[in-house]
N, C-alpha and C positions, 0 to 999 in steps of 0.2 A: 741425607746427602742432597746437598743443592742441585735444582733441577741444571738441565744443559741448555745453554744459549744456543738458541739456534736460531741462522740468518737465510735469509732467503739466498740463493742461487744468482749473480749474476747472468746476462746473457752471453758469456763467455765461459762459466766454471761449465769441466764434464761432469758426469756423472762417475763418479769413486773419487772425487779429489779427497785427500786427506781433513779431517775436520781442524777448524781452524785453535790455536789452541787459545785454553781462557784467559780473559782480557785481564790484565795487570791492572791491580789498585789505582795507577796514575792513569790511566788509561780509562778505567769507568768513572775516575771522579772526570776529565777531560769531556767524555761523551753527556754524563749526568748533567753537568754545566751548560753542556750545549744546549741540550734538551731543552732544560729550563729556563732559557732565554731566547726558545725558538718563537714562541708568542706570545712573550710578553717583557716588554723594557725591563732591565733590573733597577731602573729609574722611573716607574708608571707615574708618580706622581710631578715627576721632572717635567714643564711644559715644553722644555727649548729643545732643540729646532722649529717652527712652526714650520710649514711646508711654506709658508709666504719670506720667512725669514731664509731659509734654505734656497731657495726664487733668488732672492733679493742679491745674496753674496755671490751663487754661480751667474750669474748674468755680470756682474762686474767682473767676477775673474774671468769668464770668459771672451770676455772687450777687452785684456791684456794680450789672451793668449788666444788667438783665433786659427791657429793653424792646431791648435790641438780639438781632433774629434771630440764632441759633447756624448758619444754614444758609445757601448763597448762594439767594437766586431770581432766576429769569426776569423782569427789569422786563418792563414794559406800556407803551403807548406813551405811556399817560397821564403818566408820570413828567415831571418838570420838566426839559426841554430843555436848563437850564444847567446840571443839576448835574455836574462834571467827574470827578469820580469815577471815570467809568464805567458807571453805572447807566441807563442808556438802552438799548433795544434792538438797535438800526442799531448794525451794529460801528464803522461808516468813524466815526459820529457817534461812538459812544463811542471809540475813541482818537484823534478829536482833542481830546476834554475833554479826557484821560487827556493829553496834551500841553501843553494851554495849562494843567494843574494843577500842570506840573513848576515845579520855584523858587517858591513864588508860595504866597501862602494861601490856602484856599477860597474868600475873599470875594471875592477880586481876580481869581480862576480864573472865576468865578461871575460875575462884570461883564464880563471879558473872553468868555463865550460867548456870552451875552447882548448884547454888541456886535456878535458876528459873528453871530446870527443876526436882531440888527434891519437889518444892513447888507446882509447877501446871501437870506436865508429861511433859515430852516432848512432842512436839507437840502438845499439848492441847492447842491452839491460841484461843480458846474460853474461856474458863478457865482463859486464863491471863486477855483478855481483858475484860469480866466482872466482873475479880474481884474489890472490893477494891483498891483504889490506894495503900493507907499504905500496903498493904499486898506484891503488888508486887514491890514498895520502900525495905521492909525488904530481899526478895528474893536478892537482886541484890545489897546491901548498899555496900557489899566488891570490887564493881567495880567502885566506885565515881560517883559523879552526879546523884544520884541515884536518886533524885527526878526529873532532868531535863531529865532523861532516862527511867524512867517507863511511866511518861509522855507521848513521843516519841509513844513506843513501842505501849500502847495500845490503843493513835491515830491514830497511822499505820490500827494495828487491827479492828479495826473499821471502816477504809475509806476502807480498803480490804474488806472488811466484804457487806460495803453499795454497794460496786463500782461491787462485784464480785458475789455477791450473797454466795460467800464462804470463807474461813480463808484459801486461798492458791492465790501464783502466779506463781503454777506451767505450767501457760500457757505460762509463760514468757523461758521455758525450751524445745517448742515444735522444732523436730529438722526433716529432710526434710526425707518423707517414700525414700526406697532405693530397685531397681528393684531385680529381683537374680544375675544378670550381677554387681550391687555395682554404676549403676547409677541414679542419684535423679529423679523417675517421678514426683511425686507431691511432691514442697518445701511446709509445711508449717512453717518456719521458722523462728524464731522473729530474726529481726535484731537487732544490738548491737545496733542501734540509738534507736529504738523503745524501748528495755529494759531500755534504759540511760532515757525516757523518761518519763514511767511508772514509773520505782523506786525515778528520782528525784521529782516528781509530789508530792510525799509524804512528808509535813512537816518532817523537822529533816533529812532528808536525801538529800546528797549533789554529787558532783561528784566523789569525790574521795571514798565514801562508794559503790556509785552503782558501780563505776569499779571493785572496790574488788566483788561485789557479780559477775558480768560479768567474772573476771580473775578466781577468785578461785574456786564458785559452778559451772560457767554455761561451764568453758572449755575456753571460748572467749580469741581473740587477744585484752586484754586491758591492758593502763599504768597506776594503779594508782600513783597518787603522794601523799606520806604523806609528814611529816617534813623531815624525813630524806633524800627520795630519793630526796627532792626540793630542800636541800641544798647543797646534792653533784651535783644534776645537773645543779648549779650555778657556782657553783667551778669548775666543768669541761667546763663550756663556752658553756654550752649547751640552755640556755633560758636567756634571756636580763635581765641586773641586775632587770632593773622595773616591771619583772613580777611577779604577785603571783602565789599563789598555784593552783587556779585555771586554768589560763591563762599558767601555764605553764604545766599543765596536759593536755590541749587542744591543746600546739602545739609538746608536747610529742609523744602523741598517735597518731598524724598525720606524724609525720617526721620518728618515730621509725621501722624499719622494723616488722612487724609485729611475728614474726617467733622468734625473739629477746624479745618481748615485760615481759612476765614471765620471764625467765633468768634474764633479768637485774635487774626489780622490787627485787626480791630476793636477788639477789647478790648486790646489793647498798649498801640494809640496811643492809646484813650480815657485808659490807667490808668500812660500813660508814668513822670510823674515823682514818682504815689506808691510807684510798685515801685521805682521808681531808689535815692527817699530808703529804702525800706526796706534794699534790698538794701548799700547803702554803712552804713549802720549795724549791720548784722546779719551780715555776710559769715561769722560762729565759731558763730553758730546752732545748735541740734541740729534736727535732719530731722523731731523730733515736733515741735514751735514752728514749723513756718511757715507752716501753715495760721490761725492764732491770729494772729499778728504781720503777717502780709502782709494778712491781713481788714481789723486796725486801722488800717493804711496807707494804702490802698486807702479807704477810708471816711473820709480825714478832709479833711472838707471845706474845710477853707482851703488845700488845695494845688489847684490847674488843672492841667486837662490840655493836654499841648501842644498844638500847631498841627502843621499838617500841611505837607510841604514836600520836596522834592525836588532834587537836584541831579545836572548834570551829564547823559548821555545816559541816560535811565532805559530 
């Protein structure tokens, strides 16, 4: 008989919660994956990004886009409830924006939270999760996938619910007490591996959703990769043609100077398809030219920037 997994205790589960039940085939290959690229590139021998190369790109996108913060913060609760992003406080609440964001454009992510919290309250994570499936399909129809995302959501609520004894993971947000001097005596402090761990753990939830809740709600040095930032960092020679989106969020976030990590996220997708157009016209360049030619790219105003969008188990 295979021995029993057993996890430590959040600082929120009571004591008799029910034990969690075991992890599904998809689920331990999802975690196993993570593991294994928690320290170390699935690309070790791949030199690019150099942290000077990485320097080099967000300083110029950041001369485009200078009203976008270079650093992740702490939202406030003040923040606008639908934005999906991530940028909310409440983790449970930000990754289910982070959720009903996948497929879908902002505006339609954006209507769809905003359904769900005219229909159950905000924050009402009980509420959703025992309602009616149909009811919170209809909440959320203007964001797509509407039935493969209610779904999602109030299986999430429910494993939170079994796992934690309560509809929050706001344990996943505890951050290290701090003396009157401003040094840490007692860290209790979830590490970015531990949160990537918990959040993947959850059907429906993948790596590049739990980075976004790590980058946007929790503050952390994370990179996620969606479509857009995967393809410009193809084009830029930054991860081997054979990797996917996975595999190359994994050797992103190891290679990327951390301090850099928000900045670029941001500024990729803002600056998606005038680096694209540059880079396909320019690909024989000299190394001193493209600071000068990626500026004039980047700057010209009759191209848009893409949309934002997600697919498959993010």
């Amino acid at each position: 008989m295979p021995p029993t997994i057993k996890r430590p205790l959040s600082p929120t589960t009571p004591l008799g919660t029910p034990a969690e039940p075991p992890l599904s085939l998809h689920r331990a290959k999802k975690l196993k994956l993570l593991a294994s690229h928690s320290l170390q590139s699935p690309f070790p021998e791949f030199p690019h990004p150099t942290p000077a190369e990485a320097t080099q790109v967000h300083a110029l996108l950041a001369a485009t886009h200078p009203d976008l913060a270079s650093r992740p913060r702490r939202p406030s609760a003040a923040n606008d409830s639908a934005r999906t992003c991530g940028s909310v406080p409440d983790v449970l609440e930000s990754l289910i924006g982070t959720i009903l964001s996948q497929n879908t454009s902002a505006r339609n992510s954006t209507a769809a939270k905003r359904g769900l919290d005219a229909a159950f309250g905000r924050g009402n994570f009980a509420a959703i999760a025992r309602a009616p499936r149909a009811d919170v399909v209809d909440a959320i129809k203007t964001g797509g996938l509407a039935n493969k995302k209610a779904a999602v959501i109030q299986n999430i609520l429910q494993e939170v619910h079994q796992k934690h004894g309560v509809y929050s993971l706001q344990h996943l947000a505890a951050v290290a007490d701090e003396d009157v001097e401003g040094k840490a005596k007692a860290s209790s402090k979830v590490s970015n591996e531990e949160v990537m761990q918990e959040l993947v753990s959850y059907n429906g939830v993948g790596p590049k959703t739990a980075s976004c809740v790590l980058l946007f709600c929790l503050g952390r040095a994370s990179f996620p990769v969606d479509t857009h930032v995967f393809r410009l960092s193809r084009l830029l020679g930054w991860v081997p043609q054979k990797a996917d989106r996975v595999t190359a969020q994994a050797h992103l976030d190891l290679t990327i100077p951390d301090e850099l990590k928000y900045g670029l996220h941001r500024r990729k997708r803002e600056n998606e398809l005038r680096v694209e157009k540059w880079l396909m016209e320019q690909r024989a360049s000299k190394e001193e030219e493209l600071e000068a030619k990626l500026q004039d790219v980047i700057r010209d105003d009759e191209l848009t920037s893409a949309s934002f969008s997600m697919k498959g188990e993010d």
